[in-house]
C-alpha positions as CSV (number, residue, x, y, z in Angstrom):
1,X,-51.9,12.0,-23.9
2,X,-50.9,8.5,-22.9
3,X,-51.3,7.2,-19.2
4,X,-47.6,7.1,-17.2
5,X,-47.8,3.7,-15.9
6,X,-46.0,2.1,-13.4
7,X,-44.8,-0.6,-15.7
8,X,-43.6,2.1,-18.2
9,X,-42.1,4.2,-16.0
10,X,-39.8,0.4,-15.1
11,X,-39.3,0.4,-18.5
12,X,-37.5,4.0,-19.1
13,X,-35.5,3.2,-15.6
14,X,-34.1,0.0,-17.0
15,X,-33.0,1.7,-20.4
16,X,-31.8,4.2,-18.6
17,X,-29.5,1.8,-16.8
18,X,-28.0,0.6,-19.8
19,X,-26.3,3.6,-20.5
20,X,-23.6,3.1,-17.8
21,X,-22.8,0.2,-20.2
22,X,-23.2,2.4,-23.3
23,X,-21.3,5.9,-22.0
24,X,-17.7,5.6,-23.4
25,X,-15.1,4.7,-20.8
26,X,-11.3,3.7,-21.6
27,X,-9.8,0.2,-22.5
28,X,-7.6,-0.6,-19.8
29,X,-4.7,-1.8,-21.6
30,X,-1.0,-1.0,-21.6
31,X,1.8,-1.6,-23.1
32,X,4.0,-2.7,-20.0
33,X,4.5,-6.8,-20.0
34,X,2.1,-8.7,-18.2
35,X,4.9,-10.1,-15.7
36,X,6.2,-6.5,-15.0
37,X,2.7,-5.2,-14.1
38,X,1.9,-8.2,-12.2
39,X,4.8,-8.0,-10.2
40,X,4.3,-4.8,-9.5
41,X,0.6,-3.8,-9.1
42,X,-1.2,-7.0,-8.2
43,X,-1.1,-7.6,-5.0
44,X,-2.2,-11.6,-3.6
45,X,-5.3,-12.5,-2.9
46,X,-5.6,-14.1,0.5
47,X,-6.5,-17.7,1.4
48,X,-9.3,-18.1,4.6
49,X,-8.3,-19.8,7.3
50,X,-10.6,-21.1,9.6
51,X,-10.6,-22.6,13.2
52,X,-13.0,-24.5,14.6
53,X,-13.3,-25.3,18.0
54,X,-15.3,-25.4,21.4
55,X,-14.5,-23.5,24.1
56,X,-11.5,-21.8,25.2
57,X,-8.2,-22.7,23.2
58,X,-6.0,-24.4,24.5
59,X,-2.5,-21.6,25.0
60,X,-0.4,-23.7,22.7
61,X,-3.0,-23.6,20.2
62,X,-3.6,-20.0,21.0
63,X,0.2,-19.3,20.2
64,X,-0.6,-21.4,17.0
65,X,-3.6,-18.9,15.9
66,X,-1.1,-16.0,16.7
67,X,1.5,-17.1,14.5
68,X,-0.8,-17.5,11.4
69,X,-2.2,-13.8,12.2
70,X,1.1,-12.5,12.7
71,X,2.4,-14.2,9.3
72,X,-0.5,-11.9,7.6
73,X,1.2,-8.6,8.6
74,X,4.2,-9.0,10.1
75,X,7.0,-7.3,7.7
76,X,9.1,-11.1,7.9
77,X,6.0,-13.1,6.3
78,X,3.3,-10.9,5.0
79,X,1.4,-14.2,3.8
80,X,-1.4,-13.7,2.1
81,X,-3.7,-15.3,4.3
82,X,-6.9,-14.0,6.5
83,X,-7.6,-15.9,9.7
84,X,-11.1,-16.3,11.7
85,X,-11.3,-18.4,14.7
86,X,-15.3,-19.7,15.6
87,X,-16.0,-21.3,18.7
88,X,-18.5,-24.0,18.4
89,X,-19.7,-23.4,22.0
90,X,-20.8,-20.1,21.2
91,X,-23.0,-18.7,17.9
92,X,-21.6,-19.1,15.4
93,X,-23.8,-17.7,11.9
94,X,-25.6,-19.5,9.7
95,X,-22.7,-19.3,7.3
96,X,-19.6,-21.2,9.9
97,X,-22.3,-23.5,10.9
98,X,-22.8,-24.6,7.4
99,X,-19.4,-24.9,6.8
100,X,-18.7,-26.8,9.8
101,X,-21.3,-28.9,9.1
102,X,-20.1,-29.9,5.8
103,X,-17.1,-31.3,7.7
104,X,-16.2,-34.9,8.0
105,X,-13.6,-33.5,11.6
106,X,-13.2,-36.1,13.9
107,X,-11.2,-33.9,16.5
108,X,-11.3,-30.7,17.2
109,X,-9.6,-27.9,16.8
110,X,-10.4,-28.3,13.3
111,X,-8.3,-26.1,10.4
112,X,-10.1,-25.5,7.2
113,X,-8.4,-23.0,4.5
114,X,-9.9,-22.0,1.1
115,X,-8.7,-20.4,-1.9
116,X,-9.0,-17.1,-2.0
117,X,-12.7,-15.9,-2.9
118,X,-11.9,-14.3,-6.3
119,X,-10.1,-17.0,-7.3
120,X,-13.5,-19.6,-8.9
121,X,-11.6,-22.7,-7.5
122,X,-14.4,-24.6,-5.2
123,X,-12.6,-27.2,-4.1
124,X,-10.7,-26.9,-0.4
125,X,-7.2,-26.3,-0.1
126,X,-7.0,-28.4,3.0
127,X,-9.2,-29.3,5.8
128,X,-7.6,-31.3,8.8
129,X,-6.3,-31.1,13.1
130,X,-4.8,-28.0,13.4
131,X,-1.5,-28.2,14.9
132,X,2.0,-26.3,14.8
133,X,3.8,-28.2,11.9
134,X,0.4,-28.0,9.4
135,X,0.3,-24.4,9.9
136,X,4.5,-24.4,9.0
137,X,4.2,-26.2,6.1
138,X,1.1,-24.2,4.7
139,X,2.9,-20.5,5.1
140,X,5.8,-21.3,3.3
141,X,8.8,-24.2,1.8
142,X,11.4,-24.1,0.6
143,X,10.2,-24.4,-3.5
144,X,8.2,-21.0,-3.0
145,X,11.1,-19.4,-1.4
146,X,13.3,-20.2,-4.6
147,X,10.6,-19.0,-6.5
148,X,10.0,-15.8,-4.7
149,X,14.1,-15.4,-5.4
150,X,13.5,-16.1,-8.6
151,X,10.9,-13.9,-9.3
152,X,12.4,-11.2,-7.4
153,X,15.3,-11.5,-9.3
154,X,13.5,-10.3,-12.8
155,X,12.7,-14.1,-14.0
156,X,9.7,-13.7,-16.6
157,X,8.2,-16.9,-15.1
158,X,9.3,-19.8,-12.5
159,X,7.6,-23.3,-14.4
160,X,7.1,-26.1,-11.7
161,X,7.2,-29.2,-13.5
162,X,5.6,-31.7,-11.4
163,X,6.4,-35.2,-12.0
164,X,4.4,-38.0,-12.3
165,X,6.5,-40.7,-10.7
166,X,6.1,-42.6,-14.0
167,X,9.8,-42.0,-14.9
168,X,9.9,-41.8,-18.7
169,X,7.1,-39.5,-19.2
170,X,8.7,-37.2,-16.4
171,X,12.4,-37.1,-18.1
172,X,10.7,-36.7,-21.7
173,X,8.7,-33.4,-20.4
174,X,11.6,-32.4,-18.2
175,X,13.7,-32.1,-21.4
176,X,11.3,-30.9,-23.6
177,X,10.8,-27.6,-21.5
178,X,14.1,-27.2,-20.6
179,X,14.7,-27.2,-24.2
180,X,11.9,-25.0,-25.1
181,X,12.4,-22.6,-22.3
182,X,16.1,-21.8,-23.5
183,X,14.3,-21.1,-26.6
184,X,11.9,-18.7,-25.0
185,X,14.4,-16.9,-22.9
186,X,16.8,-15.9,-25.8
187,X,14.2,-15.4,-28.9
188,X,11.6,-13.2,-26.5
189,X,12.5,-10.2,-26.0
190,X,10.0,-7.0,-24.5
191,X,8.9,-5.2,-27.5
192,X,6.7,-1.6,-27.4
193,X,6.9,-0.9,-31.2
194,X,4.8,2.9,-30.2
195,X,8.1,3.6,-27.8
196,X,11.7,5.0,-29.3
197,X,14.9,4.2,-27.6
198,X,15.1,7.4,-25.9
199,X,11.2,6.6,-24.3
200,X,12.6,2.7,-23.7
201,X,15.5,4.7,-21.9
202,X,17.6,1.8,-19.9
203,X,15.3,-0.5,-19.7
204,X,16.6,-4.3,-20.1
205,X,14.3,-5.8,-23.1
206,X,15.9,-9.3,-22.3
207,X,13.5,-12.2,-20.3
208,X,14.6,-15.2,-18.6
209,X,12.6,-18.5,-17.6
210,X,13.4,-21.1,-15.4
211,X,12.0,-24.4,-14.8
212,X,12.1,-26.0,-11.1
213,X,11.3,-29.9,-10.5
214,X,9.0,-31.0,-8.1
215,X,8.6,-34.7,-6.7
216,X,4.8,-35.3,-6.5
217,X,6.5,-37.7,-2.9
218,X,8.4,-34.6,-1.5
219,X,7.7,-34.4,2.4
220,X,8.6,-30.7,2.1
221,X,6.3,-29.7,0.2
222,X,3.2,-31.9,0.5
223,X,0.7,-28.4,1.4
224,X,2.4,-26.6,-1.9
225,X,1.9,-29.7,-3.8
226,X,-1.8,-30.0,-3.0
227,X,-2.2,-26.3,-3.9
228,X,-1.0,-26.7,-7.6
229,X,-2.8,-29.7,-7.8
230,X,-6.0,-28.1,-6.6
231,X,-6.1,-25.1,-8.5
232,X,-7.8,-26.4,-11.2
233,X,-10.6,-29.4,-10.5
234,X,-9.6,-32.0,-12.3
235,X,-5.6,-31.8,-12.3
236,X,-5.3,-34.3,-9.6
237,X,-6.8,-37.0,-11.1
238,X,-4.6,-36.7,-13.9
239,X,-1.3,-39.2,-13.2
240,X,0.9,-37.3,-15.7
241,X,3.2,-34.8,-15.5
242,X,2.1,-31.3,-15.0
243,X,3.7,-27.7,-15.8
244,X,2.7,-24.6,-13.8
245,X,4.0,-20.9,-14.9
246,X,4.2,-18.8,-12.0
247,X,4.7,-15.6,-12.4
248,X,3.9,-11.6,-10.2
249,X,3.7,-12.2,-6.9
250,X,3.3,-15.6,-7.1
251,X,0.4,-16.4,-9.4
252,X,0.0,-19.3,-11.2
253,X,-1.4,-19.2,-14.7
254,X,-2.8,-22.6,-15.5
255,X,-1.5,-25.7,-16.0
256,X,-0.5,-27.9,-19.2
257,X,-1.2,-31.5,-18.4
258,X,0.9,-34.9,-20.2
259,X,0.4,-34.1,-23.4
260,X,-0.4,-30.6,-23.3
261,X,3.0,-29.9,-22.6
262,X,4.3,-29.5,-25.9
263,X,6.4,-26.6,-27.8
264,X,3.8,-25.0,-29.3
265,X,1.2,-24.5,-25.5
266,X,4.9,-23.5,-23.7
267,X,5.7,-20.6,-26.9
268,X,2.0,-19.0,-26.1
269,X,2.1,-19.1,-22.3
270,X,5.4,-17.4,-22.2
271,X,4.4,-14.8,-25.3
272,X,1.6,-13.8,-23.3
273,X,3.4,-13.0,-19.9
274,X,6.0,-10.8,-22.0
275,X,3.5,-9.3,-24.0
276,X,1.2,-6.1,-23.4
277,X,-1.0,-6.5,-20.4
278,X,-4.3,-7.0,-22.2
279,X,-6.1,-5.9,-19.0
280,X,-5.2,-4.1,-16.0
281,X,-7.8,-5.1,-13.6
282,X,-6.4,-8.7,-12.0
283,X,-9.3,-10.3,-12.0
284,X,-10.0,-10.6,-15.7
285,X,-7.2,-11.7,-16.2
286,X,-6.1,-15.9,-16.0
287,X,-4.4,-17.4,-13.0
288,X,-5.1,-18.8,-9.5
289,X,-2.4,-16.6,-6.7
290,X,-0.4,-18.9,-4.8
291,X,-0.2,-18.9,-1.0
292,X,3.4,-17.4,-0.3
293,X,5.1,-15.6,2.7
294,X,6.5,-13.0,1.2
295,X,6.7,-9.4,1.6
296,X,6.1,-8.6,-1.9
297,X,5.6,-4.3,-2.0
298,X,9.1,-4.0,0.2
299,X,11.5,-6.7,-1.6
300,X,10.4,-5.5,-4.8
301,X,13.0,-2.7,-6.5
302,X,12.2,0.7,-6.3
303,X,13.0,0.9,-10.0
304,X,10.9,-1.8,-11.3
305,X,8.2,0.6,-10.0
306,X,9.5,3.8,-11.5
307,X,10.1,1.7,-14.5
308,X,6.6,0.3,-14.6
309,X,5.3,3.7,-14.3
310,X,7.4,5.8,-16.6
311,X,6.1,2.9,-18.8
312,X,2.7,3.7,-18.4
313,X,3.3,6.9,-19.1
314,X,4.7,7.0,-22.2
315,X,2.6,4.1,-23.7
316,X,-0.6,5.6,-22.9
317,X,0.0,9.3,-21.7
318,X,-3.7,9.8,-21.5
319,X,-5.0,6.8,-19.3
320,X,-4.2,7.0,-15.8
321,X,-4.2,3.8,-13.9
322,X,-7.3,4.6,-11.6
323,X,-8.9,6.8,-13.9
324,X,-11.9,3.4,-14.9
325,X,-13.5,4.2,-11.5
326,X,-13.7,7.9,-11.7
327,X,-15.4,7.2,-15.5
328,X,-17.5,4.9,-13.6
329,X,-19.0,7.6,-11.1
330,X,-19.2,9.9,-13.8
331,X,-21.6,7.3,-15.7
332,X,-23.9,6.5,-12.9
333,X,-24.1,9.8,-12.1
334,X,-25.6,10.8,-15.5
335,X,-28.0,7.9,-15.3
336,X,-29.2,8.5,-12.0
337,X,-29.9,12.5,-13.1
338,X,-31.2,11.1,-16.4
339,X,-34.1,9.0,-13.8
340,X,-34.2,11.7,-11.3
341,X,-35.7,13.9,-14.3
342,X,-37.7,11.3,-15.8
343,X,-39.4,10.8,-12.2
344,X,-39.9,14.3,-11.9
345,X,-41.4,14.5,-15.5
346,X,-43.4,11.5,-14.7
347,X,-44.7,12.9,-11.5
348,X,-46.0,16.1,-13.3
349,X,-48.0,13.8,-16.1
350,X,-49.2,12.1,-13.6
351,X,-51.1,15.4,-11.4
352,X,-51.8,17.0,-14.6
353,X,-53.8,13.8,-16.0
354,X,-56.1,13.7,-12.9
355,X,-56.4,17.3,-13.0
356,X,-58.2,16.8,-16.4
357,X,-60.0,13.9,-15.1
358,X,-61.5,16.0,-12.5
């Protein structure tokens, strides 16, 4: 009989592993258009927000730090933000006092806010003296509100066209996807070729986009403007006009860049936020979420959701919307009886080998 070794028996645990990879579990796609699922099941991932300081805060800079955490759950904001305060005096952990650290602040306190952790982007969102009007400008202005409306109001996708400043390429791209998004918004419609009428019920297969202008120079929007720019590492070193669809709760998709903007790049981006939602875990999907005060889950009509779902239903009647993490379980929990046995087959070799040696 061959020797059980340790390195063999690491060997049958490893392939053993595989097979949560291997056991069957479902696609998770759908039939419902990205934009209505997005709307209505992806909630926005937060920014951080950081304070330094040292010592005791100041109490109109403690009223500051209670406005930002009130903005993350109060009904009237709901800002997708998470706030930490760490006091330089104190302990901070190894992590804050790296990150401090890797500050150029000249006066404290010191506000540093990063994209949200899911979202790959690197770079800051802002790092600066943390005072009242900051704060104002980063929770909201009035460009996200329209495009909260907007959105709110059944728009497929809200395109920020930000200009360049260099007039005659901004007027060339302003027409071109005004043009093109006319286009889009009467020769899309929402199509579910598995669904008959009396499955499609009322639902309005129409879409709608609109295109807002944004001055790269607007004092209004300055905190917004760096966002967009930001989202991606190299658009703001690109002195061209940019497009950004923005779509759900306020997520942008990417961005199409001088050029890039062109019939052809606007037709694909739009065809894939009315088509099927290819995947309905967020994260695999593209997009950076935007930082917006908006109380997304309570503005949002009831009957998008009962629409969304009766959707779901009847596209894929045997795929429940939760049902990849219950597969999951299932999976590990074969593999981990499939090693439990192998252990306890192992452990029997084992005895019975040195009871023939002896």
């Amino acid at each position: 009989m061959k020797i059980i070794t340790y390195k063999w028996l690491c060997h049958i645990l490893l392939i053993s592993l595989a097979c949560v990879i291997l056991l069957p579990h479902p696609a998770f796609a759908c039939s419902v258009p990205v934009f209505k699922y997005a709307l209505a099941y992806w909630p926005s991932d937060p920014y951080e927000i950081i304070v330094f300081h040292r010592g005791p805060l100041t109490a109109e800079e403690h009223a500051i730090v209670d406005k930002l955490q009130r903005a993350s759950w109060d009904d009237s904001f709901r800002a997708n933000v998470t706030v930490e305060t760490v006091d330089l005096s104190g302990s901070p952990n190894v992590i804050m006092q790296k990150l401090w650290e890797s500050q150029s602040a000249s006066e404290l306190p010191w506000m540093l806010v990063k994209y949200p952790r899911f979202s790959a982007v690197s770079d800051d969102l802002w790092a600066g003296k943390f005072t009242a009007d900051v704060v104002e400008s980063l929770l909201d202005s009035p460009v996200r509100k329209k495009i909260a409306r907007s959105l709110l109001d059944g728009e497929v996708a809200v395109w920020v066209l930000l200009d360049s400043g260099i007039r005659e390429q901004d007027e060339a791209a302003a027409s071109l996807l005004k043009d093109e998004l006319k286009k889009m918004s009467e020769g899309l419609n929402i199509v579910i070729p598995e669904l008959g009428e009396e499955q499609l019920g009322d639902l309005d297969q129409r879409v709608s986009f609109s295109m807002i202008r944004l001055s790269r120079d607007d004092p209004n929007e300055q905190m917004f403007i760096q966002m967009l720019l930001r989202s991606e590492w190299d658009l703001k070193d690109y002195p061209k006009p940019i497009a950004f669809p923005i779509f759900g709760r306020g997520r942008a998709l990417y961005a199409l860049v001088g050029d890039g903007i062109r019939a052809g790049n606007i037709e694909m981006a739009c065809s894939f936020l009315v088509g099927w939602c290819s995947c309905q875990v967020k994260a695999d999907n593209p997009g950076v979420d935007l930082l917006m005060s908006v109380n997304w889950h309570d503005a949002i009509d009831a009957i998008l959701y009962e629409e969304t779902t009766q959707l779901l239903r009847a596209s894929e009647p045997d795929v429940i919307v939760d049902e990849g993490s219950g597969n999951l379980k299932r999976n590990i929990l074969v593999v981990v009886s499939i090693q439990v046995l192998i252990a306890i087959i192992a452990a029997f070799a084992v005895l019975w080998r040195r009871k023939q040696r002896a």
